[in-house]
Every structure is written in C-alpha cells, then in structure tokens.
C-alpha positions as CSV (number, residue, x, y, z in Angstrom):
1,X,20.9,255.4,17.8
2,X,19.2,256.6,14.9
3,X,17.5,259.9,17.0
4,X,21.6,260.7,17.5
5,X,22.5,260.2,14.3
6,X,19.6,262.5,12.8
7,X,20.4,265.6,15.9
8,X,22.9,267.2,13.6
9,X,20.4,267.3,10.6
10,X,17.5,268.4,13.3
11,X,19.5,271.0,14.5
12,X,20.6,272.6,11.0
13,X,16.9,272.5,10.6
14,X,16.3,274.3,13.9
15,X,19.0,277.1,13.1
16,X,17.3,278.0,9.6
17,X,14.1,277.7,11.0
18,X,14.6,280.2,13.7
19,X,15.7,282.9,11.0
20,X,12.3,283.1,9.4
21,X,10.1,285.3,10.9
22,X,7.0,283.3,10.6
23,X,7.3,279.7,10.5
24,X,5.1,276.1,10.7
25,X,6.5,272.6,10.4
26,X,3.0,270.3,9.5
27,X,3.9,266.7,8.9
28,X,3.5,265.1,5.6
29,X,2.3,262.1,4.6
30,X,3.8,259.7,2.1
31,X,1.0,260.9,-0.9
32,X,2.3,264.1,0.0
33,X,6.0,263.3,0.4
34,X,6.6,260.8,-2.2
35,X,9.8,261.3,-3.8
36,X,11.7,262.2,-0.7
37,X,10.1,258.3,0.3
38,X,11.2,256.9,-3.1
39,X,14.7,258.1,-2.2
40,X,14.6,257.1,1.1
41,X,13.0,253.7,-0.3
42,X,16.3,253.4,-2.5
43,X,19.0,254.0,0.1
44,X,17.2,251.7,2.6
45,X,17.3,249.2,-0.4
46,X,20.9,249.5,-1.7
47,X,22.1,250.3,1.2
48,X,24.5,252.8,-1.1
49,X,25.6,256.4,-0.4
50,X,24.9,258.5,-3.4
51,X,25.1,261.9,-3.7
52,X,23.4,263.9,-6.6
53,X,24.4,267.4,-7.3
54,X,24.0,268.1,-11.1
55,X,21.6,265.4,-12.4
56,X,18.4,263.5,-11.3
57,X,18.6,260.2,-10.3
58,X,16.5,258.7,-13.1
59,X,14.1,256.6,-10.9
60,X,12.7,260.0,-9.5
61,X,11.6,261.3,-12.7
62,X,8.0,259.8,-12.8
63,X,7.3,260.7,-8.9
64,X,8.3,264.1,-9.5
65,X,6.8,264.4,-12.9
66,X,2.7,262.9,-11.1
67,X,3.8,265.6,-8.4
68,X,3.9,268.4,-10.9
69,X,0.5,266.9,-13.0
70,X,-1.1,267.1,-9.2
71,X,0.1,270.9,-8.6
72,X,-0.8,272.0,-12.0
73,X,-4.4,270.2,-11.4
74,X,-4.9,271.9,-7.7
C-alpha cells in the first residue's frame, strides 16, 4: 500500500531525472539526511498534514543550522 501511494512521487522523480543529462541517485543515510528524517519523524508523530511554503517550521532550525556548521567544516 504504501509502494502505491509513493508511485506518483517516484515517477515525478523519474521524469526530472531523465531531463538531466548526467545523473546518480546514491542513497543517504539518516547523518546525511537528517532534517528530511526530523520531518518525516514529525508527521509520523502528529500524524498532521502541514504544508510550509513561506516559513520554516521552527523545530528544523537546529538540524539545518549543525548541517550548515558540517558543510562549512568539510
């Protein structure tokens, strides 16, 4: 059930995808991948649909702001 639910979403991603000329999917870990598992954390958890489009749900701010310090570090 949930494979079927996601094909739309995989398929969007397919289409873009295949207009790049060069492309490589490599799977991410959750040390690499941690705010898009914080927010997955959160709708698991609240089992709430939320949809952001001008501001930052405040509970990502320290995620993304260690992801930053690690980039500006590498």
């Amino acid at each position: 059930m949930i494979a079927s639910a996601a094909a739309p979403i995989f398929e969007e991603c397919y289409d873009i995808w295949m207009d790049f000329p060069s492309a490589m999917i490599e799977h991410c870990d959750r040390e690499a991948n941690k705010v898009a598992h914080e927010l997955a954390q959160q709708a698991f958890v609240s089992k709430a649909i939320c949809i952001w489009v001008d501001s930052t749900p405040s509970f990502i701010f320290p995620i993304l702001s260690k992801d930053v310090t690690i980039l500006l570090d590498e």
